[in-house]
C-alpha beads as a LAMMPS data file, in Angstrom:
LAMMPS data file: protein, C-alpha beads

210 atoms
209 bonds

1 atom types
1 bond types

-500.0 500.0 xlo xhi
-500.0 500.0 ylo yhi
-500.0 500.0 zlo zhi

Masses

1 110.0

Atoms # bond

1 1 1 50.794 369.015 355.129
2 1 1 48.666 365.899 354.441
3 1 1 45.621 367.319 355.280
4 1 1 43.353 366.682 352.146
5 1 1 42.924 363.528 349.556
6 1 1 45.365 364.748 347.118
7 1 1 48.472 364.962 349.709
8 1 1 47.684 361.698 351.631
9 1 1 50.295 360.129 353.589
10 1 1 50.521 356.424 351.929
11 1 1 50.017 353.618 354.767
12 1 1 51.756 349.865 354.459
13 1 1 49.332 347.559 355.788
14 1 1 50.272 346.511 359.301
15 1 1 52.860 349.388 360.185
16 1 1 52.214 351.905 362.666
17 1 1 52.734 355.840 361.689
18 1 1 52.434 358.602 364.290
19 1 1 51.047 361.783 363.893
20 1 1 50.049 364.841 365.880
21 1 1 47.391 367.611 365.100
22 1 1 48.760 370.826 365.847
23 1 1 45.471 372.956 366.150
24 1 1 41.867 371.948 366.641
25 1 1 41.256 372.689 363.163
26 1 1 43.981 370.243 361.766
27 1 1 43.459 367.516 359.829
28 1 1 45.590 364.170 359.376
29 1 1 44.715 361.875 355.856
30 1 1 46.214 358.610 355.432
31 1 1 45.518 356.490 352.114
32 1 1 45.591 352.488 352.409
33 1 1 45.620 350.305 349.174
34 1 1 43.564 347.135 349.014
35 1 1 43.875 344.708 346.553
36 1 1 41.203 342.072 347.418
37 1 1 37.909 341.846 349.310
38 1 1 38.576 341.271 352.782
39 1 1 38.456 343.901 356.244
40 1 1 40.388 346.941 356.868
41 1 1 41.197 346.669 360.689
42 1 1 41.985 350.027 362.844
43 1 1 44.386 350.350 365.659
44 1 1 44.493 353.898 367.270
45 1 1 46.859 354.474 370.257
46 1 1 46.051 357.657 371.529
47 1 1 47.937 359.910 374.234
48 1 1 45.108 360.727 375.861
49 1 1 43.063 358.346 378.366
50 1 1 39.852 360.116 378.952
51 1 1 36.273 359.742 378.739
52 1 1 36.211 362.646 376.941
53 1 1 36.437 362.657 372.922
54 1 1 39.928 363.922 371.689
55 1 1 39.649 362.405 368.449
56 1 1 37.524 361.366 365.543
57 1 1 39.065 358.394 363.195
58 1 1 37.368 358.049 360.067
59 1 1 37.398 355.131 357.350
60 1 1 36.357 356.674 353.934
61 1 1 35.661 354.994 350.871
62 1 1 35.934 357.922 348.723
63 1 1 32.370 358.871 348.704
64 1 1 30.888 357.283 352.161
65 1 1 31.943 356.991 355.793
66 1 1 32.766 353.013 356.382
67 1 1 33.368 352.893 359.760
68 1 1 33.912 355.857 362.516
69 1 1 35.324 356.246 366.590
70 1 1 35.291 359.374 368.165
71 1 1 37.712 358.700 371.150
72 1 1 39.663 360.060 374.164
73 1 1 41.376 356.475 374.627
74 1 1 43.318 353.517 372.684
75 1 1 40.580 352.059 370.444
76 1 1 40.358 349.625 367.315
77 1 1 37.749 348.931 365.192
78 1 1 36.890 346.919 361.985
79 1 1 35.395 347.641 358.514
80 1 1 34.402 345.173 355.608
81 1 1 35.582 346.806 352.364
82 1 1 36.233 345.824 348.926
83 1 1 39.355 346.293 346.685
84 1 1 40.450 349.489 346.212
85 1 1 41.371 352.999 347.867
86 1 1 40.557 354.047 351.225
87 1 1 41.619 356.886 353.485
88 1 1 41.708 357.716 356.931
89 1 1 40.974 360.694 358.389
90 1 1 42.184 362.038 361.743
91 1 1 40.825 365.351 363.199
92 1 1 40.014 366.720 367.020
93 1 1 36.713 366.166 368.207
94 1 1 34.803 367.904 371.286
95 1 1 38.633 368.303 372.557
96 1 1 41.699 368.956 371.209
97 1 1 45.288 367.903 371.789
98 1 1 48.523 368.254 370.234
99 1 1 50.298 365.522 371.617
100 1 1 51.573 362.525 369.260
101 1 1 48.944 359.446 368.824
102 1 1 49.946 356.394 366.884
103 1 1 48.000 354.624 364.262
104 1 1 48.302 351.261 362.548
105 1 1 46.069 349.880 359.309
106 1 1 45.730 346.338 358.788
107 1 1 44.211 345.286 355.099
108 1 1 43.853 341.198 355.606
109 1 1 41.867 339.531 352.668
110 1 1 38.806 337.360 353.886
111 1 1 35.029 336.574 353.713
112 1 1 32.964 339.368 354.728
113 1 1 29.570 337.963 354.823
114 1 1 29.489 338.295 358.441
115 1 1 29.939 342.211 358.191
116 1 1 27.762 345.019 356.865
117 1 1 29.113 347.138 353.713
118 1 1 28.408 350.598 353.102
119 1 1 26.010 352.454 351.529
120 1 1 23.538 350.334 352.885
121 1 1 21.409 352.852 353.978
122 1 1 18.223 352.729 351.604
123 1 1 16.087 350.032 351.349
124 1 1 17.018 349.505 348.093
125 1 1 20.889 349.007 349.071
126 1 1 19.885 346.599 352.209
127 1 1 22.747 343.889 353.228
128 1 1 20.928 340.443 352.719
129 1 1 20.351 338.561 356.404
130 1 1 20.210 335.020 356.308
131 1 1 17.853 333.094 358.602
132 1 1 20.158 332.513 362.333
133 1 1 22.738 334.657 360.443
134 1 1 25.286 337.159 362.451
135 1 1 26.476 340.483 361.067
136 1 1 28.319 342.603 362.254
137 1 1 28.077 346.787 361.504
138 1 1 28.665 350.280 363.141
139 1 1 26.815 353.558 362.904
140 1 1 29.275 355.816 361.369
141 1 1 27.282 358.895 362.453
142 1 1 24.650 360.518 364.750
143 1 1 22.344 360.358 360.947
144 1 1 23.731 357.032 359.954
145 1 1 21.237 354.046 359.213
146 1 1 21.983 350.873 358.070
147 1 1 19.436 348.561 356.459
148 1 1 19.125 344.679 356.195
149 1 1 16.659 342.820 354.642
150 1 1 15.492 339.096 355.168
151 1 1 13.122 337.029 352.892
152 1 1 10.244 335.152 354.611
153 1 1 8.659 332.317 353.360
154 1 1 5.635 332.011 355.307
155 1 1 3.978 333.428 357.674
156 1 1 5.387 333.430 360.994
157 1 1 7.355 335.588 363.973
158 1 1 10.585 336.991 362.926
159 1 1 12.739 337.453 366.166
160 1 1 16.222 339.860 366.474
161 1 1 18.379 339.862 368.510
162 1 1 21.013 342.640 368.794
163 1 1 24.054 342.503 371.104
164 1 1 24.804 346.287 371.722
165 1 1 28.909 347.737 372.239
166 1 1 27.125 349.924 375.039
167 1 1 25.540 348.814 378.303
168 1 1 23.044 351.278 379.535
169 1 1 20.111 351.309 380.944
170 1 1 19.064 354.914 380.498
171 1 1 20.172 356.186 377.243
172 1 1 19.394 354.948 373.832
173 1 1 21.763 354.677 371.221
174 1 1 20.041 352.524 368.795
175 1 1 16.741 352.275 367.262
176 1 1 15.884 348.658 365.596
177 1 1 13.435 348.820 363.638
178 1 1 11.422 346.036 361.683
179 1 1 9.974 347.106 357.985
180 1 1 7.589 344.865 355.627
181 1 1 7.985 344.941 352.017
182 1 1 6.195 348.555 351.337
183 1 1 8.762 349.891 354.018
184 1 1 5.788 350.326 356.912
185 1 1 7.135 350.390 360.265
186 1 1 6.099 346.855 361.818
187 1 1 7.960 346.588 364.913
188 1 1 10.440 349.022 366.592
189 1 1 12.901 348.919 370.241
190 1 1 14.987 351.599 371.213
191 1 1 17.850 350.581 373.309
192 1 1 21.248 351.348 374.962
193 1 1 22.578 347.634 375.764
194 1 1 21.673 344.178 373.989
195 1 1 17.978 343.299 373.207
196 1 1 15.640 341.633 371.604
197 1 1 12.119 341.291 370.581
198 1 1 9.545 339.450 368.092
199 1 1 6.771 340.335 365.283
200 1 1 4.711 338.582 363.887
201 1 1 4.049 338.868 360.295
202 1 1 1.002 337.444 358.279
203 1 1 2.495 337.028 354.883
204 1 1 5.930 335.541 353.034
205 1 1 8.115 338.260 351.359
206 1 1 10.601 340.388 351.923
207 1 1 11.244 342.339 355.242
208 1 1 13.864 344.983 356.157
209 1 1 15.601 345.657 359.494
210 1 1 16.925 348.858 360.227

Bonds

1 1 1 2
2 1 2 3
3 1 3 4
4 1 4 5
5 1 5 6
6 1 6 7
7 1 7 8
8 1 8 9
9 1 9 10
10 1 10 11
11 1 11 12
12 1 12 13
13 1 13 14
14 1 14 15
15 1 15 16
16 1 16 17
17 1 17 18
18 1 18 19
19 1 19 20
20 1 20 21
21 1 21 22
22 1 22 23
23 1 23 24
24 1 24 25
25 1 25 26
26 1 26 27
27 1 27 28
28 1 28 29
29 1 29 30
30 1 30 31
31 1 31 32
32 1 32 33
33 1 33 34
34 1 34 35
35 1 35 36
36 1 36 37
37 1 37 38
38 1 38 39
39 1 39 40
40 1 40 41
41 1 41 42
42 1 42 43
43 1 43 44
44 1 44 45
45 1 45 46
46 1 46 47
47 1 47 48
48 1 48 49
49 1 49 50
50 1 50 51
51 1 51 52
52 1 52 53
53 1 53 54
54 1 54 55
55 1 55 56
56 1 56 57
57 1 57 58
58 1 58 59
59 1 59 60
60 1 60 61
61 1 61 62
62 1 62 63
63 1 63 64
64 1 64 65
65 1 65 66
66 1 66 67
67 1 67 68
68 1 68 69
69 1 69 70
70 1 70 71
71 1 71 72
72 1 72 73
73 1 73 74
74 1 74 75
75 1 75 76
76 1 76 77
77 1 77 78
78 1 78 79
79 1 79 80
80 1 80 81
81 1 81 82
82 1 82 83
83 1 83 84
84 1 84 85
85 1 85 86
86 1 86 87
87 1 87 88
88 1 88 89
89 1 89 90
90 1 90 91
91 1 91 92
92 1 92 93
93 1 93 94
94 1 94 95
95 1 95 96
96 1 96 97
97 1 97 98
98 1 98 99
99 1 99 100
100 1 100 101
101 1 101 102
102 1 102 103
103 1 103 104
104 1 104 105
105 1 105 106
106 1 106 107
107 1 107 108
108 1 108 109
109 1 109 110
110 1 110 111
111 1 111 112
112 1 112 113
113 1 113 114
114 1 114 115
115 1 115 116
116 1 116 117
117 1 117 118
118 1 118 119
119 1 119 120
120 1 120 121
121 1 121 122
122 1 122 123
123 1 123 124
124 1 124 125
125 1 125 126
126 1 126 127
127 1 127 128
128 1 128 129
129 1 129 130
130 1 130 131
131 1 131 132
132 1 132 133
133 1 133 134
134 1 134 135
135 1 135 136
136 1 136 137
137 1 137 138
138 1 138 139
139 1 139 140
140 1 140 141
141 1 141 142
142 1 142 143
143 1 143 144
144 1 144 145
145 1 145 146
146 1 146 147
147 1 147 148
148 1 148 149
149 1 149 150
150 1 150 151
151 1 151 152
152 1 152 153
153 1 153 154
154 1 154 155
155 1 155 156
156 1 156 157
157 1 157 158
158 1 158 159
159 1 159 160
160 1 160 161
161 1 161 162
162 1 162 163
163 1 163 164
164 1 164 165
165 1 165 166
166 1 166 167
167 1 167 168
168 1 168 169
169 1 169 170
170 1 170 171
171 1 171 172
172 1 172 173
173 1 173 174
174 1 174 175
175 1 175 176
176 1 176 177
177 1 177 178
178 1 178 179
179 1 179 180
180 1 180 181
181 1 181 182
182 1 182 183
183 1 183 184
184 1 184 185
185 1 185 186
186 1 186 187
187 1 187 188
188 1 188 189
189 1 189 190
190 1 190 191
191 1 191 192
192 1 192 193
193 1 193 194
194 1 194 195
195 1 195 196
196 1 196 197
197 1 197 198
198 1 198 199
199 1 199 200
200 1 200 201
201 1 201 202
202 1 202 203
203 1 203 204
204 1 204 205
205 1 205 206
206 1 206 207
207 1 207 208
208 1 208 209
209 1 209 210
């Protein structure tokens, strides 16, 4: 039974582990150790291949969701993290099967500038965004939000540009929004595939994007 914090089955970086939930109620933890900053990276092989959501996989931190998939299908996925404890978590989602999946976590020690880190999701806890910078991020769930912020020294037009992981055309799955200093809503695009748009803004300071 490893299915709570305290009976964790113990990962080794880089080596795969299969496991199978036997009810749609089960639960799967896995605990990975990492002693440096750097990116925890997730490979799921699952025994499904459906469009349909048979799993959730869920990166934990101990007290926030990192990084989330909810998947029918093989999938991998990436998180920035520091050192320390993390665990995975493996449960059904809309679906449920009880055949064996296979997952493999990969702690590799590296710069992480180029990725968000969670909780960023106040104002107050905003990633810094450098002028022309890339990061990367992921909304862990449907009430997720994750906040940047980028200091202005004149005024001027700030332009984003977000390259989206889905291509449509008729739903949205993300809101971008652009904040001044006193967290008023400036500028805002919903959107289901990449985008971009400009404001203009009449003073230097500090202004968040979330």
């Amino acid at each position: 039974d490893n299915g709570s914090l305290s009976k964790a089955d113990t990962l080794t970086s880089g080596n795969s582990i299969k496991g199978q939930l036997s009810s749609s109620s089960d639960r799967d933890v896995y605990s990975i150790i990492t002693t440096s900053t750097g990116t925890i990276d997730i490979n799921f092989d699952s025994p499904t291949d459906s469009w349909s959501d048979y799993f959730n996989i869920i990166l934990w931190d101990g007290q926030n969701t990192v990084a989330s998939q909810a998947t029918g299908k093989d999938t991998s996925f990436s998180a920035a993290v520091e050192a320390g404890t993390y665990y995975i978590y493996v449960d059904s989602s809309y679906y449920h099967t009880d055949q064996e999946y296979s997952l493999t976590a990969t702690s590799a020690a590296g710069d992480i500038s180029g990725y968000e880190t969670e909780n960023n999701g106040t104002l107050s806890t905003a990633d810094v965004l450098s002028n022309n910078q890339e990061l990367k991020g992921q909304i862990a769930t449907s009430t997720d939000i994750d906040f940047y912020k980028i200091n202005v020294g004149q005024a001027g037009v700030i332009s984003l540009s977000f390259d989206a992981p889905t291509d449509s055309s008729y739903i949205d799955y993300f809101g971008i929004g652009l904040y001044n200093s006193l967290g008023t809503l400036i500028g805002h695009q919903q959107t289901g595939k990449d985008a971009s748009f400009s404001t203009g803004v009449d003073t230097a300071g500090t202004y968040y994007i979330g």
